[in-house]
N, C-alpha and C positions, 0 to 999 in steps of 0.2 A: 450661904449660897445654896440654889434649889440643887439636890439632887434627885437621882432614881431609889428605889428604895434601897437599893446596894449601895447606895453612896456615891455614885458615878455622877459629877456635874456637868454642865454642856456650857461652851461660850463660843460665841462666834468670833472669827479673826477676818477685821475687812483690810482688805490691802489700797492705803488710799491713793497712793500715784496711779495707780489702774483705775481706779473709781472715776479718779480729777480725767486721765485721758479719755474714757468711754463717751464722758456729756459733761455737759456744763453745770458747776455746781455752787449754787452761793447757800446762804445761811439756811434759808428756808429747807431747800433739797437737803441739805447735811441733817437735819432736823426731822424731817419726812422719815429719813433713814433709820434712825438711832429711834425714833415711834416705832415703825414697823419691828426693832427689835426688843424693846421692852413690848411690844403687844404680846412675842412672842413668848414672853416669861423669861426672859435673860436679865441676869442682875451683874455680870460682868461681861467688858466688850476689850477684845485684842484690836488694837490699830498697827499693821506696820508701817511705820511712820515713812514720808517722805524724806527723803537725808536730807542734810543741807548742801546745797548745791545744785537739786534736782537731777542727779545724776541718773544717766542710764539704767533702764532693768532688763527684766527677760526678753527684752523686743526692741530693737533701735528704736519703733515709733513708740514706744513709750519712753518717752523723753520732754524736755522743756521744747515744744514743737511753735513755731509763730503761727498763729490762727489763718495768714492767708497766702497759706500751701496746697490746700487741696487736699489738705492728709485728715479731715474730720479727729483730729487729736484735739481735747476741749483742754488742755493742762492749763493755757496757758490766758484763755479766758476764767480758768475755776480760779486763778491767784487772785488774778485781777477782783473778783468777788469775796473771796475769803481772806486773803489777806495772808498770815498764816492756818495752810490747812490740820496743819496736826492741831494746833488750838482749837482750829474750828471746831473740829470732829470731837473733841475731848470735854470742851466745851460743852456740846452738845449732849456727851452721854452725860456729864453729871447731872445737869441740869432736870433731867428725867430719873434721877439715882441710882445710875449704874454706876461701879467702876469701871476704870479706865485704865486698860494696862497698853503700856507701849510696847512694841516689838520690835525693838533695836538691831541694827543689821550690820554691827562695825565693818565687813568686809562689801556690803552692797554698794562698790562705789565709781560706778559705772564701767566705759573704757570697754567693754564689750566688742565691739565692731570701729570699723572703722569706715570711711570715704578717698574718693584715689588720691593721690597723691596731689595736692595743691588746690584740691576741688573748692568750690564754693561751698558753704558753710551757710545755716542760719544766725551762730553767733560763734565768731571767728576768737575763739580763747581756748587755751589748755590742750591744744591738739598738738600730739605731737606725732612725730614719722618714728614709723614702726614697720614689720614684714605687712603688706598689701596695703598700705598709705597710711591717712594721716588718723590716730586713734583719739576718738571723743566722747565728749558728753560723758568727764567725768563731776566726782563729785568737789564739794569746796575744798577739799585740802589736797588733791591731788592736782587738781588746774593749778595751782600755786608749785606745785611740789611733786613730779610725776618721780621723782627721783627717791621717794619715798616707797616705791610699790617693790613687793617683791621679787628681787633679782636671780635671772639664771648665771650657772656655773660660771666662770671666767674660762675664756678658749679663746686666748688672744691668733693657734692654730688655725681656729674654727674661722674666725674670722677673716682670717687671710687668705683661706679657702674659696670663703663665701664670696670674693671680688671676684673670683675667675669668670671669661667669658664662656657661654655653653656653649658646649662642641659635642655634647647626645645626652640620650637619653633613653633609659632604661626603664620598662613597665613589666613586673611579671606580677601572675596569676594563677592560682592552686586549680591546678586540674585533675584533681583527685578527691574523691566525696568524704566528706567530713561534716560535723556540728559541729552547733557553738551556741554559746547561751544566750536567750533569751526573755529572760526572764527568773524571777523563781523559783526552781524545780522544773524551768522547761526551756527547749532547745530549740532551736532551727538548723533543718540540713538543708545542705547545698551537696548538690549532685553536677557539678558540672562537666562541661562538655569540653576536650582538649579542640583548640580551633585545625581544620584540615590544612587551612591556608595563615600566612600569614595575616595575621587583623590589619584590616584597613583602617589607619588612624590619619588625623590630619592637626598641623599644628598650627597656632596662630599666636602670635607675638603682642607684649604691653611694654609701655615703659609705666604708666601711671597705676595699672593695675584698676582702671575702668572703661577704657574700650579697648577691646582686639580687634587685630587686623592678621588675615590669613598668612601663613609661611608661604610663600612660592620657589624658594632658592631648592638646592641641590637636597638629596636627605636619600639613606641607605638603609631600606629595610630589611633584618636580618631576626628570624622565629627560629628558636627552639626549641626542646625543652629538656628539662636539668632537673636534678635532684636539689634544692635546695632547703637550706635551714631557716623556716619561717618564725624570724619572732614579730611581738606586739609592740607598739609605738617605747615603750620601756624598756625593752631590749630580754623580754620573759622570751622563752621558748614557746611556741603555740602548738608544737606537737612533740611526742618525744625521739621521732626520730625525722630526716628528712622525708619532704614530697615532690611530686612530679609539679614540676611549674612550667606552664609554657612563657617564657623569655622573648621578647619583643627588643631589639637593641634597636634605635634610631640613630644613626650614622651620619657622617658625612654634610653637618648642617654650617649654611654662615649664617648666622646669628648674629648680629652686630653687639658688637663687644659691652654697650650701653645696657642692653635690655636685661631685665631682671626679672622677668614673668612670661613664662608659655602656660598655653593652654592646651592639653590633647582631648581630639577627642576621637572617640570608638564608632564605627561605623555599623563594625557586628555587634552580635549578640552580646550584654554587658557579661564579663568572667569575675569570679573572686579577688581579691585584691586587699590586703591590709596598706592604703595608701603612704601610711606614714614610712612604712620599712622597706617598700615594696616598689614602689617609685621614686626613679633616682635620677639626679643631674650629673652630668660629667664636664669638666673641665680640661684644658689641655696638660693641664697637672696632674690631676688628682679630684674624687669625687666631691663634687659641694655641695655641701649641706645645706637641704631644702626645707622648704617648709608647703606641706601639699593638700590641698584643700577641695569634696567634692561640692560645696556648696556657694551658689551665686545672688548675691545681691537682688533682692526685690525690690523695685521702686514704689514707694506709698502713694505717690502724685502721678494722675495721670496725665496732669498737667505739666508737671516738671520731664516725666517721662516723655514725651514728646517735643522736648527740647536737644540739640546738641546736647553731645557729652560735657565738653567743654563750658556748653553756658546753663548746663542744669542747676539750681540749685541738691546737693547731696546730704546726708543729715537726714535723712525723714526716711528711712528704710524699713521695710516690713521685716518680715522672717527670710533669712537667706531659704532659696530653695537649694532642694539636689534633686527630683528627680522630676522629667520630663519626658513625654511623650515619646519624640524623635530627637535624635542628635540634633538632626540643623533646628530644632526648639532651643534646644539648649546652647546651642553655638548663636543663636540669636538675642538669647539673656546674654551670657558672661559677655557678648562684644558687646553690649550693650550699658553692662552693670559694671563688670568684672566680681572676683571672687572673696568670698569671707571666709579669710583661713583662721583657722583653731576653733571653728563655730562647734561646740556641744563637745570639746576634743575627739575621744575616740567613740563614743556617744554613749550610748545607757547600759548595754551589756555585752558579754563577753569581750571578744579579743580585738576588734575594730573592725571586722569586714565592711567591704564599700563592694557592692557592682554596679556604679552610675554610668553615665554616658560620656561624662565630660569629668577634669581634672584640672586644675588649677596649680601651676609648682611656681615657686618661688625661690630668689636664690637668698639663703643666711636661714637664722633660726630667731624669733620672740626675743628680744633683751628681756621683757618684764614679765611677770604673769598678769598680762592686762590692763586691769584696774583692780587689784588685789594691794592693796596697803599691807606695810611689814608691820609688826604687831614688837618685831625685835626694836625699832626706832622709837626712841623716847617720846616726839613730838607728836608722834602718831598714836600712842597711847594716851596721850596728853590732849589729845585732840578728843579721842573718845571721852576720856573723860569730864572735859567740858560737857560734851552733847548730853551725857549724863546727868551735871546739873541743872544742864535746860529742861531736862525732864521733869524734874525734882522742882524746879521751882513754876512750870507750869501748870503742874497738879499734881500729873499722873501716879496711879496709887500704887503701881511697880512696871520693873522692865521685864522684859521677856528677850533675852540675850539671846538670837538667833547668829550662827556661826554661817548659814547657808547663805548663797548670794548667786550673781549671775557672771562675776567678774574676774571668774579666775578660769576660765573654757583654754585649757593647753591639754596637749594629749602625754609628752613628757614632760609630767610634772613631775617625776623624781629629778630634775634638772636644775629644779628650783629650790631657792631657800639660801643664796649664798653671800645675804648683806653682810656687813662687813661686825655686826653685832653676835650675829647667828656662828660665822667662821673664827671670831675670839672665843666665843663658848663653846664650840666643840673642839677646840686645840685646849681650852681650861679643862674640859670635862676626860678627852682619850689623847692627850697628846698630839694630833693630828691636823696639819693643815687640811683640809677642805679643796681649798683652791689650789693644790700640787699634788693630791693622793686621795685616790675613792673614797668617799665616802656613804655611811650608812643612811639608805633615806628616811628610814621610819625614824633614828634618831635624830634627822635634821628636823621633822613634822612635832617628833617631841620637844626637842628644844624650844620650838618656835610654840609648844604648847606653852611651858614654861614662862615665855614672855608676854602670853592672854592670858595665866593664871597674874599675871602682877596685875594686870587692869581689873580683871573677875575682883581679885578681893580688895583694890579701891573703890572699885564701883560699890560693891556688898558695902563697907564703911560708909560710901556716902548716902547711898538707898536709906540702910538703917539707923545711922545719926539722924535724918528726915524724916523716921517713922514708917519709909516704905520697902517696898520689899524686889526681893533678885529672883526670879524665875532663869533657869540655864537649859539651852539647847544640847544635848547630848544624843548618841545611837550608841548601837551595837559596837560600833565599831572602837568605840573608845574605850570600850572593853579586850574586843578581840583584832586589832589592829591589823591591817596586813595591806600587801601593794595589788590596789586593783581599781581599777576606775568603774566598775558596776554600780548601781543606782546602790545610794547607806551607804558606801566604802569610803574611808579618806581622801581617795583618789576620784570619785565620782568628782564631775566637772562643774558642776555647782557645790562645792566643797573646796576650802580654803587651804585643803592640806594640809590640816593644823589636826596633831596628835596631841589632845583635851587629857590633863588628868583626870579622871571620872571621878575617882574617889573625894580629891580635894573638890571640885567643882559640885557634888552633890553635899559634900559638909559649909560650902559656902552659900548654896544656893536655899531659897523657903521655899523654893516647889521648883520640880522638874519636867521639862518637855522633851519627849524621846520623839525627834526629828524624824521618821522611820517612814520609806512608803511602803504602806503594803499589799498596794494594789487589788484589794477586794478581797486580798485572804489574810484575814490578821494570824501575828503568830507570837504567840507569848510567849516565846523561849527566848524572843529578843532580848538581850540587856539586861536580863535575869540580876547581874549583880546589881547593878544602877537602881534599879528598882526596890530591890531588898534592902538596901543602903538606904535610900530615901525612904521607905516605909518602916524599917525602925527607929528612922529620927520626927518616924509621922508626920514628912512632908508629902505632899500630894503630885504625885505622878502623873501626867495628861500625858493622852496618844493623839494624831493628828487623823483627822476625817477627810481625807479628799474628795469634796465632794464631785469636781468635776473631771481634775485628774487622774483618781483611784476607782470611781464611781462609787464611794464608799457609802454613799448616804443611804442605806436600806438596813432590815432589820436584822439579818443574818451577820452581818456585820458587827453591828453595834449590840446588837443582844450576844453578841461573843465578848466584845470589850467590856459590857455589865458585867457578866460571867469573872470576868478576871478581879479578884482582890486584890493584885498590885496594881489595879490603876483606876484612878479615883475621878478621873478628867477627859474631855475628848474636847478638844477645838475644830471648831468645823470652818474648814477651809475651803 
C-alpha cells in the first residue's frame, strides 16, 4: 500500500446509498468513479455498503424513494441499473486493482423518523406505531421483526400514566447566565433575560401528529419564578446547586380526552429550556410522561406538499427543521408537517439546551431505540453473520466493522437495554433484576458489549478461514467510558450504546479505525491505549478525515496525523 514517507497510508471511503440518491448511476458512472480514484494513486477503496433492505440513513430522503415524487432521489433508478450496488461498486474497484474493503454497519438499520399516524406511504411494510406515528423505512430484518430492536425499561406505571387526558402543562426556563459546551475545549453562554410578563404562548392540538389545528377552549395563565433543580434528559444534575427558572403553568385546559399531541408555541423572545426535563404534561392524576420534540418535519416534494394532509403522499422527508424565522413560520410548518421527536436526541454537545419557537409534546415514552437491533438476540447476530458471508463470498478483501449508525437518536438512552437476554445476564452477572430494581447503565452498554464481542470473533473466524481480514471501529471512549451524549461518547446519538471491550476487539481485529471526530484539531492523546495495543501487535491504526464534516482535508491537519507514530492510516471521508 503507498504510503507518506512516515508510513501514513491514504484510502478513500465512499458511502454508496448517498452516491445511488445524489443521481443516477449504472455501470459506466460506477466505473468513471473508481477511474478517478485509482488516477488518484489509491490502491485501496472503503465502500459503506448499502444494508439489505435499503434501510433508512442520516436523512429520511435518503431512502428507497419511487422516482415519481418530486424528491430528485436517483436510488431507485440506480437499482434498476446496477442490479446489486455493492457488487457493482466492488466489482468495479477490482477490476482496476484496488482492494475493496466493505464497511459494515450492523446497527445502520433504519427506523429513524417516522410519518403521522396512518399516513400514506410509498411502500406500505414494516411500519409500525410508535411516539409521533408510524416508524419506517427499516432494514430486512427489522421489517420482518421490529420486535428484535432494542428495548426500554418495563414501567407497566409509566404506561398507565401515559393514557391520562391533559389537563396542563408546564414550560420552565433558566433565567439566570450560565455555559455549556460546545464543543471541544469550547463553551457557549447564554445570558438570558427573566420575561417582565407572562410569555405569550399558544396551543394547538393533533391526534395524528401531522397537522395541528389551534386550541381555542378555556386555558389559565399562571408565571413565576422558582428555584429549581435543573437536570439533563438522563436525570445528571446540570448545575450543582439550584437556579432561577421562570415557571409558565398552563391551566384550565379541555383537551379532548383522545388527543395525544400539542404543540406550544412562544410568541416572545425564545428563553433556555432543557426540553426533555423541562417540559411537562399533566394529567388529572398524576404527571405524564412525555416525550418532547423542537424539531418539524420538512416536506421533500413540493408537489406532495401542496397536497391535503390527508392525501399527501409521506415517506420522502427532508431534514426535520427547528429553527424559523417567526413563530407563525413555524406554526405553519408543524400544522402542516407535524413533529419529529427524538431527532439528533439531546444533540452534539453539552447538557441539551433548546430556545426554539415552537415545541412538540407527546403523551408516553419510545418502546424501542428506533431501528437499533439488539446484538443480545441470537437471530440478530445470526443475521449479521450471514451478511458477512455475503461479503466473503462476493470478494471483498475485508470488513471494516463500523458500530456508528443513524438508528438509535433517543436522548434517554440509559433507558434502554432491557431485552429479556440482557436482563438474564445481569441477574447471572450481580444478582439483580433489571426490570424491579436500578440498574447500572454503563454495565447494561457492557453487557450488550459482550454479546457483539460473540459476533466480532465469529465474524474474525469467518474473514480469516476465507483468507480476509476484520478491520474494528473503536474510540476513546471504549477506553474511558462514561454517560454523556457529546459527539465520541457512548451516548452520543449516532452511537449504539454498546460498551466495546477494546482490548479483546483490538486482539481480534488486523487493523483498527478510531471512529473519532475531531473537528479540525486532531488530538493524539485519544485512545492512547487502543493504539499502543494494536501497534505492538503491528496492526495498523487509521484515523478518519472529515472532509466536509470536520473540514479536515488541509495540511495542518494531516501533517499533524503524519507526525503521529501510532497511526499509520487516514480514510478520507
Amino acid at each position: 500500500m503507498k504510503t507518506t514517507a512516515n508510513g501514513t497510508a491514504f484510502a478513500p471511503v465512499v458511502d454508496i446509498a448517498p452516491q445511488l440518491a445524489v443521481s443516477t448511476h449504472d455501470h459506466a458512472r460506477v466505473r468513471r468513479e473508481m477511474e478517478l480514484l485509482k488516477a488518484f494513486g489509491f490502491d485501496r477503496v472503503y465502500f459503506v455498503l448499502a444494508n439489505p433492505g435499503y434501510p433508512q440513513f442520516s436523512n429520511p430522503w435518503l431512502a428507497l424513494v419511487p422516482p415519481d415524487l418530486g424528491t430528485e432521489n436517483h436510488t431507485f433508478d440506480s437499482i434498476l441499473q446496477l442490479g446489486d450496488p455493492n457488487f457493482a461498486y466492488l466489482h468495479a474497484c477490482h477490476e482496476l486493482g484496488m482492494e475493496a474493503w466493505a464497511v459494515m454497519k450492523p446497527y445502520e438499520c433504519g427506523g429513524g423518523s417516522t410519518v403521522p399516524h396512518g399516513a400514506q406511504v410509498p411502500f406500505d411494510h414494516g411500519r409500525v406505531p410508535t411516539i409521533g406515528g408510524d416508524r419506517i423505512y427499516f432494514d430486512a430484518l427489522l421489517t420482518q421483526h421490529p420486535e428484535y430492536r432494542v428495548a426500554r425499561r418495563p414501567d407497566p406505571e409509566r404506561e398507565r400514566l401515559s393514557r391520562q387526558p391533559i389537563r396542563a402543562i408546564e414550560l420552565a426556563f433558566c433565567v439566570e447566565p450560565f455555559t455549556d459546551g460546545s464543543g471541544h475545549s469550547r463553551e457557549v453562554h447564554f445570558d438570558p433575560t427573566c420575561p417582565d410578563n407572562i410569555l405569550n404562548v399558544r396551543l394547538h392540538l393533533s391526534h395524528d401528529n401531522g397537522s395541528y389545528v389551534p386550541y381555542t377552549g378555556p386555558i389559565i395563565l399562571i408565571g413565576t419564578v422558582e428555584k429549581r433543580e435543573i437536570t439533563n434528559a438522563i436525570g445528571q444534575p446540570v448545575f450543582p446547586a439550584a437556579r432561577d427558572c421562570h415557571v409558565l403553568r398552563i391551566q384550565g385546559l379541555e383537551i379532548p380526552d383522545d388527543v395525544s399531541y400539542v404543540a406550544v408555541t412562544i410568541d416572545d423572545q425564545p428563553v433556555p429550556t432543557i426540553p426533555q426535563t423541562m417540559i411537562r404534561l399533566f394529567g388529572p392524576e398524576a404527571e405524564i410522561p412525555a416525550t418532547v420534540a423542537p424539531y418539524v418535519r420538512t416536506c421533500g416534494s413540493a408537489s406532495e406538499q401542496s397536497k391535503p394532509v390527508a392525501e399527501r403522499r409521506w415517506g420522502i422527508e427532508q431534514q426535520p427543521r427547528s429553527h424559523f424565522p417567526t413563530v407563525e413560520d413555524a406554526a405553519t410548518a408543524f400544522s402542516q408537517n407535524g413533529f419529529e421527536f427524538e431527532w439528533h436526541g439531546s444533540g452534539f454537545w453539552g447538557q441539551g439546551w433548546r430556545q426554539d419557537r415552537a415545541y412538540g409534546i407527546a403523551r408516553g415514552k419510545l418502546p424501542y431505540m428506533k431501528g437499533t437491533p439488539c446484538e443480545a438476540i441470537p437471530e440478530v447476530r445470526q443475521y449479521w453473520l450471514d451478511w458477512v458471508d455475503r461479503c466473503i463470498a462476493m470478494g471483498f478483501d475485508g470488513i471494516d466493522m463500523r458500530l456508528q449508525n443513524h438508528s438509535g437518536m433517543v436522548s434517554d438512552y440509559t433507558e434502554f437495554g432491557y431485552n429479556q437476554p440482557i436482563v438474564d445476564r445481569y441477574r447471572e452477572l450481580h444478582g439483580i433484576d433489571i426490570c424491579q430494581a436500578a440498574a447500572d447503565p454503563l454495565e447494561i452498554m457492557r453487557i450488550r458489549g459482550e454479546f457483539f464481542a460473540q459476533f466480532l470473533k465469529e465474524a474474525a473466524d469467518s474473514l480469516h478461514a476465507a483468507g480476509r481480514k476484520l478491520q474494528i471501529h473503536l474510540r476513546h471512549a471504549h477506553e474511558a467510558p462514561k454517560l454523556s451524549h457529546d459527539f465520541n461518547e457512548l451516548g452520543f446519538w449516532a452511537m449504539p450504546k454498546v460498551w466495546l471491550d477494546w482490548e479483546q476487539a483490538v486482539d481480534l481485529a488486523d487493523e483498527i479505525t478510531l471512529k473519532h471526530y475531531y473537528h479540525n484539531q486532531y488530538r493524539p492523546a485519544l485512545a492512547q491505549g487502543i493504539r499502543e495495543r494494536a501497534n505492538a501487535q503491528g496492526k495498523r491504526v487509521w484515523i478518519h478525515c472529515y472532509i466536509a464534516q470536520g473540514r479536515e482535508l488541509n495540511d495542518t491537519f494531516l501533517d499533524a496525523v503524519d507526525a503521529d507514530a501510532g497511526i499509520a492510516g487516514v480514510l478520507l471521508y
